[in-house]
MARDORO-914088 format. One line per 8 residues: for each residue x, y, z of N, C-alpha, C. Coordinates in steps of 0.1 Angstrom, whole numbers, always signed. Atoms other than C-alpha are relative to their C-alpha. Example, Ala and Ser with C-alpha at 12.3 -4.5 7.8 and 13.67 -1.06 7.14 Angstrom:
2
+9 -12 +0 +123 -45 +78 +9 +12 +0 ~ -9 -11 +0 +137 -11 +71 -8 +11 +8
% end
This chain:
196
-4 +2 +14 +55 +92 +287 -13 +1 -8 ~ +13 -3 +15 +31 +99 +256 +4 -8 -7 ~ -3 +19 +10 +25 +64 +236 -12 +11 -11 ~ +5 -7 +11 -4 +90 +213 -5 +13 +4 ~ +10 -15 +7 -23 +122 +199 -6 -6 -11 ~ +9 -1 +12 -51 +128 +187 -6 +12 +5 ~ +6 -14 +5 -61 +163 +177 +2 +8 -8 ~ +1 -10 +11 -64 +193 +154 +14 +4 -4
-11 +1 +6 -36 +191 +129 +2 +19 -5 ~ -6 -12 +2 -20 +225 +134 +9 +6 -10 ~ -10 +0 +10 +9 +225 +109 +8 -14 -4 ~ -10 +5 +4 +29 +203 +91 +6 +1 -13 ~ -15 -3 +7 +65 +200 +75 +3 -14 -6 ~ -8 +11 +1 +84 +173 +59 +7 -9 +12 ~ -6 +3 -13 +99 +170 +91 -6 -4 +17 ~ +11 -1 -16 +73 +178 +119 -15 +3 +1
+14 -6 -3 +38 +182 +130 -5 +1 +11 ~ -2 -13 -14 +24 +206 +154 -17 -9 +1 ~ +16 +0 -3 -11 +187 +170 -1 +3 +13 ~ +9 -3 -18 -34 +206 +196 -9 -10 +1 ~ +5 +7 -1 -45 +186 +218 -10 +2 +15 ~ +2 -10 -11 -69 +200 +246 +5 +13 +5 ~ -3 -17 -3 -53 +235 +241 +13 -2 +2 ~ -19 +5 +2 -18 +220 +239 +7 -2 -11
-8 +0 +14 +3 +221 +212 +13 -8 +0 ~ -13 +8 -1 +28 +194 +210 +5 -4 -22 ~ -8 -2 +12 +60 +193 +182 -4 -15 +0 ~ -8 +13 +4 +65 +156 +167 +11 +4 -13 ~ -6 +3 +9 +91 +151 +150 -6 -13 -9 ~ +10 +7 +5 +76 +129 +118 +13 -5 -13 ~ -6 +3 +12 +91 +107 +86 -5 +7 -10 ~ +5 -2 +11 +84 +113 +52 -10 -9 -5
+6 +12 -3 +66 +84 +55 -16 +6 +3 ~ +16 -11 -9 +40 +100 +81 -4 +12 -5 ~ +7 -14 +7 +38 +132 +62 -9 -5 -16 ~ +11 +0 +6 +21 +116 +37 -12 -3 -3 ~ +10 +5 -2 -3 +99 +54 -9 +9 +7 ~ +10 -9 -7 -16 +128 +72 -8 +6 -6 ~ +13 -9 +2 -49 +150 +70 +11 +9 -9 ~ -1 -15 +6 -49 +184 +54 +1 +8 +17
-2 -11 -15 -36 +212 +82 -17 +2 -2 ~ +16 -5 -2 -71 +222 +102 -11 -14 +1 ~ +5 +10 -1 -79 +184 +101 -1 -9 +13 ~ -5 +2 -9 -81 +160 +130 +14 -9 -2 ~ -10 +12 +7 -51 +136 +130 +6 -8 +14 ~ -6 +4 -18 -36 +110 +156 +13 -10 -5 ~ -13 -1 +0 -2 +105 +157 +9 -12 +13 ~ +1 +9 -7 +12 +72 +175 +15 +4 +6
-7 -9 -5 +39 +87 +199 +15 -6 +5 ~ -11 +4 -9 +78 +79 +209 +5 +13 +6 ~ -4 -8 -9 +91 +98 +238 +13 -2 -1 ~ -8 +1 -2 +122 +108 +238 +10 +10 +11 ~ -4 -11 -11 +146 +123 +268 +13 -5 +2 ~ -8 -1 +0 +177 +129 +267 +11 +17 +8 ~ -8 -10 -7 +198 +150 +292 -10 +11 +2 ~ +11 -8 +1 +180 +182 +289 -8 +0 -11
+11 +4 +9 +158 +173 +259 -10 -5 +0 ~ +13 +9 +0 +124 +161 +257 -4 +4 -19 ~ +11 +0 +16 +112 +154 +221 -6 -9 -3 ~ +12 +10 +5 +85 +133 +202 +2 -3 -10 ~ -5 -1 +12 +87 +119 +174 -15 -11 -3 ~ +16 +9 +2 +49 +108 +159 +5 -9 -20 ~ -2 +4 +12 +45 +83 +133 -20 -5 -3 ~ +12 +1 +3 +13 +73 +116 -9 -12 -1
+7 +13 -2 +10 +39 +121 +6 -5 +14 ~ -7 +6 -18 +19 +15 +155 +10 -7 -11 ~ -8 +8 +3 +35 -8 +128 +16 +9 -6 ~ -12 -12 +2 +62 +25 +116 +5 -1 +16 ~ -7 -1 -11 +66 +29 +153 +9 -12 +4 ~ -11 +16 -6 +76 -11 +165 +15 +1 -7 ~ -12 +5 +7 +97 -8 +133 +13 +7 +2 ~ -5 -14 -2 +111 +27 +144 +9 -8 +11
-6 +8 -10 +118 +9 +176 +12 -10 -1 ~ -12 +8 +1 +140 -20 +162 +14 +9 -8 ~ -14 -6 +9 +162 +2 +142 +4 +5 +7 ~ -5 -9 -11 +169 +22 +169 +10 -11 +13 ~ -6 +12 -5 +183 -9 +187 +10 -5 -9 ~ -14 +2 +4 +210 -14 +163 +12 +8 +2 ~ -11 -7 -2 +243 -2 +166 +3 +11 -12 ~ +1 -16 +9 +247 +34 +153 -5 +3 -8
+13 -5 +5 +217 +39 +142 -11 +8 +14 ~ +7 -7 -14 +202 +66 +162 -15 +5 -6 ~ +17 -8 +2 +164 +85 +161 +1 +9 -14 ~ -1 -8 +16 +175 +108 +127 +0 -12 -13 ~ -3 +12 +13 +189 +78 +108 -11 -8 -2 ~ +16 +11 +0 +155 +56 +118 -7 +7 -8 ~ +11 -9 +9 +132 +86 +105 +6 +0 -13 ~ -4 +2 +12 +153 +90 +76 -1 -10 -7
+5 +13 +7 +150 +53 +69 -11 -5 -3 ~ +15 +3 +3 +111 +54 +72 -4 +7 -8 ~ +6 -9 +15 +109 +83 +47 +9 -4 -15 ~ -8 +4 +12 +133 +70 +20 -9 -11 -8 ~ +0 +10 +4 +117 +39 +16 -18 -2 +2 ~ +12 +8 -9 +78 +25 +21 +2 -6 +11 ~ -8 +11 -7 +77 +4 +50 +0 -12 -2 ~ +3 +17 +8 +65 -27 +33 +13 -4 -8
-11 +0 +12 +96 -19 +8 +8 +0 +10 ~ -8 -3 -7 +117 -11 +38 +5 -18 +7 ~ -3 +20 -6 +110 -47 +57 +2 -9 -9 ~ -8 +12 +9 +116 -66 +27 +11 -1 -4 ~ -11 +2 -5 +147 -53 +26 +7 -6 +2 ~ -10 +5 -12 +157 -60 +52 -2 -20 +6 ~ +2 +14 -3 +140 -94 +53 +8 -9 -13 ~ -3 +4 +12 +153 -101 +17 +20 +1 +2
-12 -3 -7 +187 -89 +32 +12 +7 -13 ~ -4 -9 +14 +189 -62 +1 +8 +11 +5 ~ -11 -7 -7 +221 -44 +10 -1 +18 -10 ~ +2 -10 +6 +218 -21 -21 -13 +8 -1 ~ +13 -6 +4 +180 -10 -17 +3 +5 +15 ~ +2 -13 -12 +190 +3 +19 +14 +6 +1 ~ -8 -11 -1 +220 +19 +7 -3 +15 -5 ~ +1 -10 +8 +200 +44 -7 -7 +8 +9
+7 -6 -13 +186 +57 +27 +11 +12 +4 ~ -13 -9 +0 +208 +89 +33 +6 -4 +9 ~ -6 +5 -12 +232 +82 +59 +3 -10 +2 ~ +2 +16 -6 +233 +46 +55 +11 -9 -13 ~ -13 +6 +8 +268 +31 +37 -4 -20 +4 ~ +1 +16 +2 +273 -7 +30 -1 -6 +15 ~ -2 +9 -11 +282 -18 +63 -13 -1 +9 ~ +9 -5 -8 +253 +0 +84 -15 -8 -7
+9 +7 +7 +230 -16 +56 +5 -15 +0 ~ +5 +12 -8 +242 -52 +66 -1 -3 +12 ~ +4 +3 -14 +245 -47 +100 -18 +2 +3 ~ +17 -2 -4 +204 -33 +98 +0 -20 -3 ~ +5 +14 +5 +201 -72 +78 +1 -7 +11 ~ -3 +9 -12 +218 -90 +99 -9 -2 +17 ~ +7 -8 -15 +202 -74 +133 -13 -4 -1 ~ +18 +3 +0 +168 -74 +123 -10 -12 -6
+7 +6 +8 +159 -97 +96 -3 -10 +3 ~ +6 +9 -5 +153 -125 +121 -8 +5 +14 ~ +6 -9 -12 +136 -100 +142 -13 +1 -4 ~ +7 -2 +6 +113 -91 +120 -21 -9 -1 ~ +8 +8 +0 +88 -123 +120 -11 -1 +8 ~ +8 +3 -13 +74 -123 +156 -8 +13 +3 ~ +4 -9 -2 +65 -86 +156 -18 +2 -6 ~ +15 +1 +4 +22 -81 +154 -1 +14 -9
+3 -5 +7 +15 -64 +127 +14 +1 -15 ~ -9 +0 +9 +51 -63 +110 +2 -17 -6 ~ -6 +12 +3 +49 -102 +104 -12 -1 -12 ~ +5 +0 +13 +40 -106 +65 +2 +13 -6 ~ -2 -14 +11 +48 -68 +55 +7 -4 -9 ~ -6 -1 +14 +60 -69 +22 +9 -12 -5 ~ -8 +9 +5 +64 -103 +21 -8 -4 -16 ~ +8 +9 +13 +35 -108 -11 +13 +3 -9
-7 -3 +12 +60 -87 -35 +13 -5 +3 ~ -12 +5 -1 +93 -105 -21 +2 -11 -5 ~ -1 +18 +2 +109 -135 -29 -3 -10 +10 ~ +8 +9 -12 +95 -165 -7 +15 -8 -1 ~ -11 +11 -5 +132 -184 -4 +12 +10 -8 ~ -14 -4 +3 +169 -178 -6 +3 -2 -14 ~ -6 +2 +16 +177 -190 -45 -10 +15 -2 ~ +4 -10 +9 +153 -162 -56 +6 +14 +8
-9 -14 -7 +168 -135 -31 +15 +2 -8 ~ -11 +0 +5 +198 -142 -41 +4 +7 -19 ~ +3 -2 +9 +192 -141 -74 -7 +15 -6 ~ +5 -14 +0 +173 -108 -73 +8 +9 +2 ~ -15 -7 -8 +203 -94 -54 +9 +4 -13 ~ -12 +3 +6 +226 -104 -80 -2 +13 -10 ~ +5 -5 +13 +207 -89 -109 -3 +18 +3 ~ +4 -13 -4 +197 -56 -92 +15 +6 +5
-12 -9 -4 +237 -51 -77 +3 +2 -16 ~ -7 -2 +8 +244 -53 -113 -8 +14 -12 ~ +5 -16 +4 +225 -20 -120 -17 -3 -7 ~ +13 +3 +5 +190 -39 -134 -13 +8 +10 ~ +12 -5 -9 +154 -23 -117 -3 -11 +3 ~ +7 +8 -5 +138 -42 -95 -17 -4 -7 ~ +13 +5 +2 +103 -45 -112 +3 -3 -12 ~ -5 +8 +15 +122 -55 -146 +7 -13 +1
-11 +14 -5 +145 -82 -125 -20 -8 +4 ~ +11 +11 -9 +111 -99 -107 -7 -10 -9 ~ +8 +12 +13 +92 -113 -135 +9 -13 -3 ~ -13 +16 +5 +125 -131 -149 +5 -8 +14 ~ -4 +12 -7 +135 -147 -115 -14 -5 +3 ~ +10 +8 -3 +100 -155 -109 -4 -10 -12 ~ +1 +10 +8 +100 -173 -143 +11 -11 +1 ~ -8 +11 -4 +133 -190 -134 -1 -9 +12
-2 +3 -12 +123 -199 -102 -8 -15 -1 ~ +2 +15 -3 +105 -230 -113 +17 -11 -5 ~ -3 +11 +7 +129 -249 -129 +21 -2 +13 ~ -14 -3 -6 +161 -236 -105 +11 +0 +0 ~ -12 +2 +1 +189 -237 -118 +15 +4 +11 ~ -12 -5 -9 +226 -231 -101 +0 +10 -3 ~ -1 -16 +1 +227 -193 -94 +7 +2 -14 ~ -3 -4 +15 +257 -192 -123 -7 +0 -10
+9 +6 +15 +235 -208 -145 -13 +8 -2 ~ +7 -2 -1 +207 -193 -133 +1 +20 -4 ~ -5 -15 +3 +223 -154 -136 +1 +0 -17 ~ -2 -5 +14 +235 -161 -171 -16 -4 -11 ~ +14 +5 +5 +195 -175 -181 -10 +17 -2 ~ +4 -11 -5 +184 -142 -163 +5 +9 -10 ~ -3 -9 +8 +207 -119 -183 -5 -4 -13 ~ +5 +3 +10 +200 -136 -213 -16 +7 -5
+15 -5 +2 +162 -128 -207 -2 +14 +0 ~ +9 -15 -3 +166 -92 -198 +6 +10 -13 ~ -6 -7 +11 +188 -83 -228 -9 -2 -15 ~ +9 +1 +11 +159 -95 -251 -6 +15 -6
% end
């Protein structure tokens, strides 16, 4: 099995990149994620590696960090979520943006991952987002810009299904979040503030 590469960045796609490596030329399949962490073609580059084998297939699929791979790994452990829909979900999203998500258990910020309808986006929550903690390197991703407790998720949630951006909703629950009010109370405080 091949866990990495590292060598001369031959080509890359949105999709894939070609590195030789001792006079070998191996495909990865790659996210959008990884493609834009890489060199310039002609560069070296090293590429953190899942093996995949299936019937008669052998393919690769490189990502650019070990913490993309782990993460790669648990999504792929959900139920119908296979190796396209994972990549797809590491290029839609950052992965700092992605794990908070899913740690924040934002149903609407991973329905925007192609391929990925309401249900599939709480079953990722549900599945992973106590999964998430114990993993080295994935424990604290994107938790600075998250909310640190359930009233302010919630609350974030609320304001953002109701069509608000997220970097326009955060300020106002982080100014509500001392005083706490009851979600109702606390939604119609919120709207109040954003219609200023």
């Amino acid at each position: 099995m091949i866990g990495r590469l590292r060598g001369l960045l031959i080509q890359k796609t949105t999709g894939s990149a070609l590195v030789e490596c001792g006079g070998v030329g191996y495909v990865c399949a790659i996210s959008l994620g990884t493609y834009g962490l890489l060199p310039e073609e002609g560069q070296e580059a090293v590429l953190h590696v899942e093996t995949l084998l299936r019937e008669n297939d052998l393919s690769l699929l490189g990502f650019a960090t070990r913490e993309e791979r782990q993460f790669y790994r648990l999504l792929v452990k959900v139920e119908g979520v296979g190796p396209k829909l994972a990549l797809a979900a590491l290029g839609a999203l950052p992965l700092a943006d992605l794990v908070q998500a899913v740690r924040g258990r934002d149903v609407k910020a991973l329905t925007r991952i192609p391929g990925v309808g309401k249900k599939t986006a709480e079953k990722l929550c549900f599945e992973l987002s106590e999964k998430l903690g114990g993993i080295v390197g994935l424990d604290g991703l994107g938790e600075a810009a998250g909310p640190k407790d359930a009233w302010e998720s919630d609350l974030l949630s609320a304001l953002t299904n109701l069509g608000f951006k997220d970097e326009v909703v955060r300020p106002v629950v982080k100014e509500l979040a001392a005083e706490k009010a009851p979600l109702p109370q606390a939604l119609r405080l919120a709207l109040k503030a954003l219609q200023r």
